[in-house]
C-alpha positions as CSV (number, residue, x, y, z in Angstrom):
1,X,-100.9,-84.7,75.5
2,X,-103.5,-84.4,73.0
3,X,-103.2,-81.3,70.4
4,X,-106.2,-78.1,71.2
5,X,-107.1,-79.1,67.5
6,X,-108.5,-82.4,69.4
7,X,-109.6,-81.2,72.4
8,X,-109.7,-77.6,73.6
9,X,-109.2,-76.5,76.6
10,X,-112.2,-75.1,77.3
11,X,-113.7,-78.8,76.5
12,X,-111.2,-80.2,79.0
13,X,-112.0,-78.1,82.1
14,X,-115.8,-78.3,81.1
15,X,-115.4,-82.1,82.0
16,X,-116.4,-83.9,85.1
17,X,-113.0,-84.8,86.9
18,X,-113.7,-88.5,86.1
19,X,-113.8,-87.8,82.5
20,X,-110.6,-85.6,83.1
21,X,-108.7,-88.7,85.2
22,X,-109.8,-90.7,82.6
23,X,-108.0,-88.5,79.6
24,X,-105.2,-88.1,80.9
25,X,-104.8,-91.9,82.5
26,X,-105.5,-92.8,78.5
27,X,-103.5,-90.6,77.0
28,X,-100.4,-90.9,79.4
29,X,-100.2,-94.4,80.0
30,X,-102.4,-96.6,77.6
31,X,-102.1,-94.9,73.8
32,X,-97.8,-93.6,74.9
33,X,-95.1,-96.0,75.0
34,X,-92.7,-96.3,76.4
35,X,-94.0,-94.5,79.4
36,X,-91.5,-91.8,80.8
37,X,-89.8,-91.9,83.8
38,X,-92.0,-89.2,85.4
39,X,-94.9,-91.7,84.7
40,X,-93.1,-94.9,86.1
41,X,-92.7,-92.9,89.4
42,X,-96.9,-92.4,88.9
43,X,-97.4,-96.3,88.2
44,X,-94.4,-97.5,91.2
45,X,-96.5,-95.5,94.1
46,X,-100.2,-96.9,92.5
47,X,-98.4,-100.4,93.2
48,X,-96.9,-99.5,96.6
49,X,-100.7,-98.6,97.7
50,X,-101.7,-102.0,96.6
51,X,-103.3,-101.0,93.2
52,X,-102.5,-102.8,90.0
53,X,-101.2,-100.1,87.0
54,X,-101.7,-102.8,84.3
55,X,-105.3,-102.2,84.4
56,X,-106.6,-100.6,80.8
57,X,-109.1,-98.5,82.7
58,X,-107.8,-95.3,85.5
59,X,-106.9,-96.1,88.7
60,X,-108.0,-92.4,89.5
61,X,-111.6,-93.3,89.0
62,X,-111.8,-96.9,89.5
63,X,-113.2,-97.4,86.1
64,X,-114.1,-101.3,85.2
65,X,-114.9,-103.7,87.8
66,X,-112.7,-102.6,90.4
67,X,-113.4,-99.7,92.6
68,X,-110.7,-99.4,95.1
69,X,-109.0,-96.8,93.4
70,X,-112.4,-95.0,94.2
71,X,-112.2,-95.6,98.0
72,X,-108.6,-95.1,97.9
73,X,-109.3,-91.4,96.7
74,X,-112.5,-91.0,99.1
75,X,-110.7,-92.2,102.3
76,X,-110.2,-88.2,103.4
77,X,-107.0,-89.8,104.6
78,X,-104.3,-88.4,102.6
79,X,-101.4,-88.3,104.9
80,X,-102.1,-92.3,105.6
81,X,-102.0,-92.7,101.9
82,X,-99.0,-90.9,101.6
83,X,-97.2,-92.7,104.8
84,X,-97.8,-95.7,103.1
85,X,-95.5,-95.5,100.3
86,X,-92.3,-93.6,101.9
């Protein structure tokens, strides 16, 4: 994504995982087009669990004035999450 030159990866993994989800949310789908198919399969299931991908901000920390994303994560209900998009 973003050459060790920019960021290393000691830098990365030092990060909280907010600032990490926020990296790579940037970096994969805001500053690369066209996204790849591997990343449309990402932004089809945020949809199909009722979260809009056009957002400019992560959906993986509910950055900007939105913070469903954020209770999506902290449900502690992962299986309901996942039965809800098969």
């Amino acid at each position: 994504m973003v050459p060790a030159t920019e960021l290393s990866y000691d830098r990365f993994w030092a990060m909280d995982k907010s600032r990490q989800a926020d990296h790579i949310w940037r970096h994969l789908f805001v500053e690369r087009t066209p996204v790849s198919e591997a990343c449309l399969g990402v932004l089809t299931s945020l949809r199909m669990l009722g979260l809009d991908p056009t957002r400019r901000t992560s959906p993986a920390t509910g950055s900007g004035t939105r913070g469903e994303p954020r209770a999506l994560r902290g449900s502690g209900d992962g299986h309901r999450n996942v039965d809800s998009i098969t």
